[in-house]
N, C-alpha and C positions, 0 to 999 in steps of 0.2 A: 504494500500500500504506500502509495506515494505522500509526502509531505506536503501538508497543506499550507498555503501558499497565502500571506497577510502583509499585505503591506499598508502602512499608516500616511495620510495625505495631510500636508501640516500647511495653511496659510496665515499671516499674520498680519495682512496688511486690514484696509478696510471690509469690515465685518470677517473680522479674523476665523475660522472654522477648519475642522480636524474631520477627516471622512477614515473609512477603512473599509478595504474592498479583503474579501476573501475566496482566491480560487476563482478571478475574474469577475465578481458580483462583489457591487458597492453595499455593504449590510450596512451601516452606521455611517450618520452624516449630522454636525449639529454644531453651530456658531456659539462661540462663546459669549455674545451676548445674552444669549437665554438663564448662561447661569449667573453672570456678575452685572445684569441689569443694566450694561451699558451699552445703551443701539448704536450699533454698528462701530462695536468695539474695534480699534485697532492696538496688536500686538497679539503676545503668545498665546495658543489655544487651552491653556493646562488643563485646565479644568474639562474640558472637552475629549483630548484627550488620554484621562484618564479613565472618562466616561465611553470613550469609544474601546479599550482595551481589556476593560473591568465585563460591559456587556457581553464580548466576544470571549470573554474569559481565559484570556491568555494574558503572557507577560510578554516584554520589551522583546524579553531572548523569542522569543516566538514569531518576532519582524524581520520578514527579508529584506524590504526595502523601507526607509523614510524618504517620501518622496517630497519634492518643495519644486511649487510652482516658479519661481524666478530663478533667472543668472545671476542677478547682484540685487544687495539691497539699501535701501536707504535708513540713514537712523534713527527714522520715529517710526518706520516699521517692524519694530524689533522687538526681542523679550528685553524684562525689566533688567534679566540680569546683563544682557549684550549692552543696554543703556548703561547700567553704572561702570562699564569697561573705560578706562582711562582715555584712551585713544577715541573711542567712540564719543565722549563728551565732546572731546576736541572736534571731535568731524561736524557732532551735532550745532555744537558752537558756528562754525565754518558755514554751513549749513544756513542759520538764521542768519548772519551776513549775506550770503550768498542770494537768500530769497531778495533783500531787499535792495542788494544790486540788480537782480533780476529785474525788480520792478520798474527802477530808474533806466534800468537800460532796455526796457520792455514800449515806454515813451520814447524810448532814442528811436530804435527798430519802429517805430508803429510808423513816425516821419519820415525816418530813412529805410526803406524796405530792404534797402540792397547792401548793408550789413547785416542782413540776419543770417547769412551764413556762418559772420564770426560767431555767433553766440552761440548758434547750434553745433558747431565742430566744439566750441569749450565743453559746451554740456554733455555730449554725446562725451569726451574725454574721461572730465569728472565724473560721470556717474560710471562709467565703464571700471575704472581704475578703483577710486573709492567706495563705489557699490560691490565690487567683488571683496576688495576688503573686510566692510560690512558682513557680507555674506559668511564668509569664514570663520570671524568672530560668534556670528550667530548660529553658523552648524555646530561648533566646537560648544555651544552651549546648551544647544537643543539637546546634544549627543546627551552631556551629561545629567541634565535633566531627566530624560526619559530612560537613558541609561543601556545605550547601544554605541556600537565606534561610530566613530565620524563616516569610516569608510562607506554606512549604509544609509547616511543621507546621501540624496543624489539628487539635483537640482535641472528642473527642465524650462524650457524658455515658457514665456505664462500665454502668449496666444496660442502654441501649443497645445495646453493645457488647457486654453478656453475651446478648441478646435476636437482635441480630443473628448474632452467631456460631454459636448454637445454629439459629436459621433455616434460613439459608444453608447451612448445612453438611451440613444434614439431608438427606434423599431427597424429604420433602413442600414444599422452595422455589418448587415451580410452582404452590400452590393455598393457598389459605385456612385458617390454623391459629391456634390458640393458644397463645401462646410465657407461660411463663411464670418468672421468676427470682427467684430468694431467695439470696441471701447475709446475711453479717454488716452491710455496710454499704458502703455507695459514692456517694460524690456525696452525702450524706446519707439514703440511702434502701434501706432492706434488700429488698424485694420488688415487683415492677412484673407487671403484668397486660396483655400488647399482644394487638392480631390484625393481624398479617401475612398479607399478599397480594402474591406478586410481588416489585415493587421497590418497594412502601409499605406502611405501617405505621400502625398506631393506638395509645396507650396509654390504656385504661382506667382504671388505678388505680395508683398507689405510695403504699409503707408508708412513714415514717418510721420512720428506724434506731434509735430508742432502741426500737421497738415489734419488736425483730429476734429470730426465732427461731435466726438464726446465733451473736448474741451470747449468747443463752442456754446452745446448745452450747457453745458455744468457755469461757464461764467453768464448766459442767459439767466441762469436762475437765481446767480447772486446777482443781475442788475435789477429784477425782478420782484429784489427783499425777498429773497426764501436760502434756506439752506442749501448752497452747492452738495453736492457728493449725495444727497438725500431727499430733495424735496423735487427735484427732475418731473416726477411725476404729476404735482401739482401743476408744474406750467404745460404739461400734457392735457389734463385734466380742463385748465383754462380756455385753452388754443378755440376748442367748439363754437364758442359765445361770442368769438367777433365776426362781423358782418363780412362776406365773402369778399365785396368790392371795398372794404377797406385794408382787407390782409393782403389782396393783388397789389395794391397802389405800392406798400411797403417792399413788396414780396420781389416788385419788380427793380426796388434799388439795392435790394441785398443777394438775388439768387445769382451773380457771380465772384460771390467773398468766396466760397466752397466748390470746386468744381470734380469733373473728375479728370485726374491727370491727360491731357491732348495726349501725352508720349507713352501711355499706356492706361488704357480706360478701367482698369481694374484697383488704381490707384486712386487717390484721391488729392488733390493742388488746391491749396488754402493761398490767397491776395495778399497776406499776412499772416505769420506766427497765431496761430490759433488760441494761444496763448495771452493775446495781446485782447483778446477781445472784449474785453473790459471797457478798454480804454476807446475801441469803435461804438461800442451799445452807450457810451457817454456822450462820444460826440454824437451821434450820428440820430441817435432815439429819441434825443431827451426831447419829450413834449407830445410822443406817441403814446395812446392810450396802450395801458397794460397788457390788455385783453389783446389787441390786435398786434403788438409785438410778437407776445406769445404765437400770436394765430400763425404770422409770417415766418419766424422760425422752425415753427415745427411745419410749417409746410417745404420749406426748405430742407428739412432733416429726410422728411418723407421720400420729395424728389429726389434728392442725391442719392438714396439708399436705394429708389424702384431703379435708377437709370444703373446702378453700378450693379443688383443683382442680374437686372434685366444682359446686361455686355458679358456678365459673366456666364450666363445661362448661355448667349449667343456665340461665347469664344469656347467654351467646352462640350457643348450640342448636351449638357447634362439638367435634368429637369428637376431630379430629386434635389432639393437643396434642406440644408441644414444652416442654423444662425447661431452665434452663442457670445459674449460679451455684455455688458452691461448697459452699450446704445440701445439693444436690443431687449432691454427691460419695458421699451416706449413703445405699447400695444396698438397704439393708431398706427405707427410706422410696419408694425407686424402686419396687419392686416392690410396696407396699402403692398404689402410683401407677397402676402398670401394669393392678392386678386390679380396679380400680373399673368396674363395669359399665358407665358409659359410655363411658368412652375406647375407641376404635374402635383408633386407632391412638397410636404414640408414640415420642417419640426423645430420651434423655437425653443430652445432650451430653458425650461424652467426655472426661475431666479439664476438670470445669466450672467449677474454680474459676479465681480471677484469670489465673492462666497463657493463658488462651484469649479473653481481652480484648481484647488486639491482632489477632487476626483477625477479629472481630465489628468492631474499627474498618476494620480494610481493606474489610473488604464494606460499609459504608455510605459512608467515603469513595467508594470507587468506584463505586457507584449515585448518589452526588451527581456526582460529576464529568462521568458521561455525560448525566446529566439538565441539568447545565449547558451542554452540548453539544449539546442536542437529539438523545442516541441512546439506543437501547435499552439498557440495562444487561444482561447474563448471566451473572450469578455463577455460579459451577458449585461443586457439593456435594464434601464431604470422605467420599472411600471407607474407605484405608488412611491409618494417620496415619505410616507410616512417609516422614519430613518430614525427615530430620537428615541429618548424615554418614553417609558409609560410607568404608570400607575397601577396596582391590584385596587380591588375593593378593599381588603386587607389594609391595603398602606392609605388609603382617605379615612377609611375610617380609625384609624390608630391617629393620624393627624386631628381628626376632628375632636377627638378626644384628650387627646394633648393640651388642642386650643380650647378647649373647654365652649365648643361653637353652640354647643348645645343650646347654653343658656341665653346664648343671644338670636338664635336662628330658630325656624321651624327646618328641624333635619329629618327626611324621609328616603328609607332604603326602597325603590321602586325596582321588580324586575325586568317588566317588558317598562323601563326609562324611555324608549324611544317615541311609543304612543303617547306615551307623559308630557316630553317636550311640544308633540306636535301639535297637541290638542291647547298645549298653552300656547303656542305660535297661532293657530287658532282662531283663539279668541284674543288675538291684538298681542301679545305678552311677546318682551323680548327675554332670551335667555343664554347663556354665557357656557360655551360648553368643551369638558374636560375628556378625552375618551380614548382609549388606545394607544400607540406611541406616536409622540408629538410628530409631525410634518416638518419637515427642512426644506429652509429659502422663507421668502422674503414674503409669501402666500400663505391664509389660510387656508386648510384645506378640509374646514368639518372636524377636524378632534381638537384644536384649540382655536374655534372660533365663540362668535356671536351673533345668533340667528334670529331672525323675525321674520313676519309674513313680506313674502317682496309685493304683494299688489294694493297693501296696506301703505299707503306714501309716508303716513304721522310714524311709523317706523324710523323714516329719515331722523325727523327731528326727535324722536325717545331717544333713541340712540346717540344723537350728538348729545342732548343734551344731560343723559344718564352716566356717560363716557366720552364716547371716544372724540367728542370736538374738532370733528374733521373744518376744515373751511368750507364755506356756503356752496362753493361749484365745485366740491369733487362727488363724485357719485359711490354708489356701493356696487358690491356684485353677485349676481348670482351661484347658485350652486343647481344645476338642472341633471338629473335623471340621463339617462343616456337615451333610451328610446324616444325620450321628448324633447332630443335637441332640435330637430329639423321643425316642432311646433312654434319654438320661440328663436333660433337660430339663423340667418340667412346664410346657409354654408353649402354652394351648388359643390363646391368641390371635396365636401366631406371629411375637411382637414379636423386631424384631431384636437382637443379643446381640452385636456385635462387638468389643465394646471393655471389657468386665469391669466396667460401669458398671449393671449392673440383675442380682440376683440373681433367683431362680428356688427351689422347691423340686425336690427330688429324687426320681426316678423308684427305684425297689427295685433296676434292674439300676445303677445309680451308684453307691447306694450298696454295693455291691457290687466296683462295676470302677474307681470313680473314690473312693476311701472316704477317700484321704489329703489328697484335694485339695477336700474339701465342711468344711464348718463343723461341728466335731465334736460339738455339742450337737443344735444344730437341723437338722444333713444338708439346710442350703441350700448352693447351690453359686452362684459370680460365673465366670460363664464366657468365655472369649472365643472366642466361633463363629468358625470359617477356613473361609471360601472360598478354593478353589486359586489363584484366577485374583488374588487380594490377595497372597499371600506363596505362589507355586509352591514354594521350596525348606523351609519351613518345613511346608506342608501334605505334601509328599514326608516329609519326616523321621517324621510322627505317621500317614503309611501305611502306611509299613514300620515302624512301630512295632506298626500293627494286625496288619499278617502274623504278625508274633511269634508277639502275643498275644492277638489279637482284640479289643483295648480302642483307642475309635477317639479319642482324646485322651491328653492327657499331662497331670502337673501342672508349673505354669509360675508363676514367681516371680522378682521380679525379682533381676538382676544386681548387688548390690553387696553392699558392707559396711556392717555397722548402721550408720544413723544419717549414711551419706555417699548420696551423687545417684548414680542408675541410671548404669554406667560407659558413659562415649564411644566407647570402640574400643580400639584394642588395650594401646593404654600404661596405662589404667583396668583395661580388664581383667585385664593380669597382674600391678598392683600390687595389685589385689582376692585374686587366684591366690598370690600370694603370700605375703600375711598373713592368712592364711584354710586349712581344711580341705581346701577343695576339691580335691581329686585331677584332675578333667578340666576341659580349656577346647577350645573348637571355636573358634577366629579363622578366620573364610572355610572355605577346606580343610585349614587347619592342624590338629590336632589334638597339644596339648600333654597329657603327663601325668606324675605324679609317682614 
């Protein structure tokens, strides 16, 4: 019997996360935010994986490979202890000078275009030289940490790893596709062009990161008043609500800052340092209403992404394609992706931002390690991502009694819980729910979310106002049954929808039966299709919720409190329960209420 085969997937940068694939299948996957309450934690995964090692019930000696998405790294991407390293201070030191000559010389470049290659041959330098640095510091510490040689970290380039992930994961890893990734930047490089086959791989093309249409978003969003690296999605979310013939007016002085490369269309050519764009959205906007800024860039994010898949599709005659990076978390651009007449097929990777790095390095680790072997590799594809903790009955109710919840809750052990939920869904009632092992990425997926009737609209506002205090224009989303996507779905092409990562427009009975949980302007909806056989007790819950009422979905939103990580289990969740509106929580077959 052969030795079975684990290797650990370590990322540390933003929303730092530890995955572990066993014998080519990813079992465990789960961001360290969930456990030290900090969204979109960056630095070491510890606590994650310790939890990914402890489930799989092995020790360190039991790791062939530690794998790490990047070639080199920088100093605030690192564990605490690579931070208190003497030399690393210094760099980090280095570093915060660094930034704000950047900035002064970011003004210099914005007027003079045609220095920006000095800045970029310095940068590409320093990060190369001192990121590798970094990096060595930080294996040598990782090693000792989890307590394996240095020899068995091994570090892979990170669009790689966003390329592979997305692959591997997908349903088309048995045949010939084109994977394609855009982020803000990684390894130096925002966008890569491969075609995967099997257990190999080709790259066609990568962009340089000054030339990054993620960096263009991400400083949209800080001109925008919202959180860069996080809030992306709001100005996604906004874009809907401005008037067409005001986004064109705009759309028509900005759609050639981003092109795609003339001297290779699979590239992408930025007017300016992508980076600089700060300093354009000041001059150039100020006095444009919010809404239609918004409107105009994401129509531009849209177009540059259909023309560059579209030349790709047309330079490699290949139809299946694959997406994965964190541009690609912007589900209006997915779905302008989906409706391109060539793509046959398609699979956007589930929370594709940095979070899913480390299991794109587990699958090519481990497709090197057998080929060093002389054996066949078999990754096997990611269904449900529900990858994290769970809960027994046993362990909420030892908690519950610990917390002495009794005396302040009405606490009820319900067996068939699911009828229970749906029938207080109902009758209006929103409820907060704990169930199976938690879901990994950036999505709720049904075991730590927050569910209400979707054709109930006052939904909206219970829910901001008991919780989650979303802003006034982003919408919620559904959770729809699998046999009733096509009732509320407009999807001629039958693209899979399990993960709330590709929108849809809306069919007349949705917006009808599902009106609270679609995008209140534009009645697109981001749905997550349930198959039974993925989560039985959750797709029970949204059947007898049909019985009711004949609506074959729910609206589903994730589990916390503004501004903190989707809760863990039960101690998250009823410290969410508690500082919060919320009336119902469901832990396993607990059912607590106020």
């Amino acid at each position: 019997m052969k030795k079975q085969i684990y290797i650990l997937g370590i990322y540390t940068g933003h929303n730092a996360t530890a995955s572990l694939l066993k014998d080519g299948e990813i079992i465990a996957c789960v961001s360290e935010e969930r456990f030290n309450g900090v969204k979109n934690y960056i630095g070491y995964p510890k606590k994650s994986i310790e939890w990914c090692l402890d489930f799989a019930k092995i020790t360190p000696r039991d790791l062939a490979i530690v794998a790490f998405p990047s070639t080199f790294g920088a100093p605030i991407f690192v564990s605490d202890e690579t931070k208190k390293t003497v030399s690393i201070i210094l760099l980090a030191f280095f570093y915060q000078i660094a930034g704000r000559v950047r900035k002064l010389w970011g003004k210099l470049v914005f007027l003079y275009p045609k220095i920006r290659r000095i800045g970029s041959f310095c940068y590409m330098v320093a990060a190369k030289t001192m990121g590798q640095y970094v990096l060595i510091k930080e294996k040598q510490n990782i090693a000792k940490d989890i307590g394996v040689s240095v020899e068995k970290i091994i570090t892979f380039d990170h669009h790689l790893s966003h390329a592979a992930t997305a692959y591997y994961a997908s349903p088309f890893s048995r045949e010939k596709a084109l994977v394609l990734t855009l982020d803000a930047e990684g390894n130096l490089v925002c966008s890569t062009v491969h075609v995967f086959q099997k257990d190999s791989n080709k790259k066609l093309a990568s962009t340089s990161r000054e030339n990054s249409l993620g960096w263009m978003y991400l400083y949209l969003t800080k001109y925008l008043g919202m959180k860069p690296g996080e809030h992306e999605y709001k100005v996604m979310g906004l874009a809907p609500y401005a008037k067409i013939k005001d986004v064109q007016k705009v759309f028509e002085k900005i759609k050639d800052i981003i092109i795609l490369d003339p001297k290779n269309k699979l590239k992408f050519y930025a007017r300016f340092n992508m980076q600089d764009m700060y300093e354009y959205l000041k001059k150039n906007m100020e006095g444009v209403r919010f809404d239609i800024v918004a409107g105009a860039f994401q129509k531009l994010l849209e177009d540059r992404i259909v023309e560059w898949v579209t030349y790709a599709i047309q330079r490699t005659k290949i139809a299946t394609i694959i997406c994965s990076g964190g541009v690609f978390m912007n589900v209006k651009a997915n779905q302008k992706v989906s409706l391109i007449p060539q793509v046959k097929r398609a699979y956007f990777m589930p929370s594709a931002g940095d979070e899913s790095v480390g299991i794109g390095a587990c699958y090519v680790a481990y497709i090197d390690l057998l080929h060093s072997q002389n054996r066949r590799p078999e990754p096997k594809s990611i269904k449900d991502l529900y990858l994290g903790p769970s809960f027994s009955n046993a362990d909420v109710e030892q908690f519950l009694k610990k917390g002495k919840y009794e005396k302040k809750y009405t606490i009820n052990k319900i067996d068939n819980i699911e009828k229970e939920i749906a029938q207080l869904l109902a009758h209006g009632k929103v409820v907060g729910r704990v169930n199976g092992r938690m879901e990994w990425g950036a999505r709720s997926l049904g075991n730590r979310s927050i569910l209400a009737d979707p054709s109930n609209i006052d939904a909206v506002f219970v829910i901001n106002k008991q919780m989650k205090d979303r802003d006034f224009w982003m919408p919620f989303a559904p959770t729809i049954m699998l046999e009733r996507m096509h009732d509320y779905c407009v999807n001629p092409k039958n693209i899979a929808a399990y993960y709330m990562i590709l929108s849809f427009d809306s069919t007349s009975l949705a917006r009808k039966e599902l009106r609270a949980a679609l995008h209140p302007y534009d009645f697109t909806l981001r749905p997550q299709i349930l198959e039974e056989a993925w989560n039985p007790k959750y797709y029970k819950l949204i059947k007898e919720f049909e019985k009711l009422t004949g609506i074959g979905g729910v609206l589903n939103t994730s589990f916390n409190l503004h501004g903190m990580p989707v809760v863990l289990g039960p101690k998250e969740a009823m410290y969410a329960f508690e500082h919060s509106g919320l009336e119902y929580v469901a832990l396993e077959n607990f059912l607590i209420s106020k």
